[in-house]
Every structure is written in structure tokens, then in C-alpha cells.
N, C-alpha and C positions, 0 to 999 in steps of 0.2 A: 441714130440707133446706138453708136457707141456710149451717147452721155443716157441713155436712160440703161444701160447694163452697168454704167460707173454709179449710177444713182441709185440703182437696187442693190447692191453691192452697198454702198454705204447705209441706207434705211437698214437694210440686213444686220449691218455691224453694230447699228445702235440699237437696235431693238433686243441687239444679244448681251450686251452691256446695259440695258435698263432693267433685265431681269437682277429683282433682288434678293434678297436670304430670308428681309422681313415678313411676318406670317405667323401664321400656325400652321406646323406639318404635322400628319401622323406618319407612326414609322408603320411600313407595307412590307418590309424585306429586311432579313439582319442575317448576312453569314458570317462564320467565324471561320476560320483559318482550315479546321477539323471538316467541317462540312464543306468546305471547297477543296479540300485534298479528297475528301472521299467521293463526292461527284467526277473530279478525273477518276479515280481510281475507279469508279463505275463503271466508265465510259469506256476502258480498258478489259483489256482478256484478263487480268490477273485478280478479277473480282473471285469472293469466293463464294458458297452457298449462305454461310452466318453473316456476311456482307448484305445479301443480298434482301437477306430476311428481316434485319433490323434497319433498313436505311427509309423505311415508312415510319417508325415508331419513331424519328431522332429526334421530328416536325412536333410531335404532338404537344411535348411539354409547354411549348411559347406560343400555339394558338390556344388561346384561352377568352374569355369576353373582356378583355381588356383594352383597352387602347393608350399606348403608347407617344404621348406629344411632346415636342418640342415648339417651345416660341420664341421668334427673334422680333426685337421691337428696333429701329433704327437708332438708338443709341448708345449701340453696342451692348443692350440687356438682351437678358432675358429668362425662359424660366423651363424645366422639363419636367415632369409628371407624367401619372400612370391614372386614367378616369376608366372606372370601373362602369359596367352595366349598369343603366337606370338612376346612377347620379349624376347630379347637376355640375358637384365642383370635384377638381383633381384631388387625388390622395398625395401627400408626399410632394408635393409641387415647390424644389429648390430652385432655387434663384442661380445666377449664373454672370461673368460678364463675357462676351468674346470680341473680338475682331478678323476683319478677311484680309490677308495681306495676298498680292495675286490672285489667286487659285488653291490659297493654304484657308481652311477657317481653324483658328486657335481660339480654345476657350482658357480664361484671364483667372488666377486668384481672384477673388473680389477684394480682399485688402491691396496686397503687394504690387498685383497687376501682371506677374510672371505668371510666363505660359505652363499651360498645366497641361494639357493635350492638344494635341494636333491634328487635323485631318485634308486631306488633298481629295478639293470637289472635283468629283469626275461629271457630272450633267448637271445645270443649275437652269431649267426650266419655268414655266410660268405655274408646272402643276408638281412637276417632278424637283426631287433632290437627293441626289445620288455624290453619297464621299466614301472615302475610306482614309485606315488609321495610318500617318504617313510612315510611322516604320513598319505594318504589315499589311503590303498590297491587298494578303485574302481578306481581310476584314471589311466588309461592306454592308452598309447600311443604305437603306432606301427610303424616303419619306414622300409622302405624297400632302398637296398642301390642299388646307379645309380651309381657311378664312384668310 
């Protein structure tokens, strides 16, 4: 009984460690610092009525018909764009390099190779991907994977 709980245990570990970053995700979730101080401040007595009146309107301007992707190919590329309703190819689709050191993903200059942004994965799933920016905790982004 002991070696089949050591054995699940181990299956478990590798299966969490074979999820990878490669894919295409769309992004499903973005807060920025402002909308996550104002959700506490919601959640608190010290909301006000003008608070309260405008925190449905903050949403509207970024649900739009657009969809948001990002792609990571396994050799440290890849590319991000914005695919509009009803077409086939992305608009704007920039190229990228990155790498994951630990639980950090940094995307690369594509000449130099210096890191240009950072971000600390908080949930790296088989459907889910969830980081934020490593110098501001509230910033989070949420991507959900299509391919």
C-alpha cells in the first residue's frame, strides 16, 4: 500500500512537470493593478455610490469581438496577435522570443537576447495559464489554451 501512494505521488509529479507553455492560448482574463485595488475596495464599507455606479462600465471597453492570442512553439518563439471576427488570419501578429527559467517566463529582444519583460507563472495547466508581471503582483493575465 505504501509503494502504490509513493507511486502516485510520483505519476502526479511528472505529469505536473510535463505540462508545457507550447500552444496557442487565448487570453480569457486581464486585470491591471486599478481593477484589482478597486475589487478590494468593493468588497469593503468604504465604497462609495460613484464607485459603485461605474465599476460595471470599467469591463466594457476590452469585451469587444476580438480575440486575443498568444503562441509559444518549443523553440523558444513565438508570436502574439489580436484575430478579429470572421477572419481567418491575425492582424498585427509580432513575432517574439522567450524562455522559462523556473516558474519565471521572460520574453527575449529578438536581436540582443536581453530580457525585456518578465512574468511569474502562477497555474500552468493542460487548459489554463495563469502569470503575472514580476514587479506588480496585481497584474494578471489569464489565457485559456485552443490548439
Amino acid at each position: 500500500m505504501k509503494y502504490l501512494i509513493i507511486l502516485e505521488f510520483v505519476l502526479s509529479a511528472m505529469l505536473v512537470q510535463a505540462q508545457t507553455i507550447t500552444g496557442t492560448w487565448q487570453l480569457t482574463e486581464e486585470k491591471t493593478c486599478f481593477q484589482s485595488s478597486l475589487g478590494e475596495t468593493m468588497n469593503g464599507l468604504n465604497t462609495t455610490e460613484t464607485e459603485k455606479e461605474l465599476t460595471p462600465m470599467m469591463g466594457e471597453s476590452s469585451a469587444s469581438s476580438v480575440a486575443k492570442l498568444i503562441r509559444f512553439d518549443n523553440k523558444g518563439k513565438g508570436e502574439e496577435g489580436i484575430f478579429n471576427r470572421g477572419k481567418r488570419k491575425g492582424t498585427a501578429m509580432e513575432a517574439f522570443r522567450y524562455q522559462i527559467k523556473d516558474n519565471e517566463l521572460q520574453f527575449l529582444d529578438k536581436k540582443s537576447g536581453i530580457i525585456t519583460e518578465r512574468y511569474i507563472i502562477d497555474e500552468l495547466t493542460y487548459s489554463t495559464l495563469r502569470f503575472h508581471d514580476a514587479k506588480k503582483e496585481c497584474e494578471i493575465k489569464v489565457f485559456s489554451k485552443i490548439k
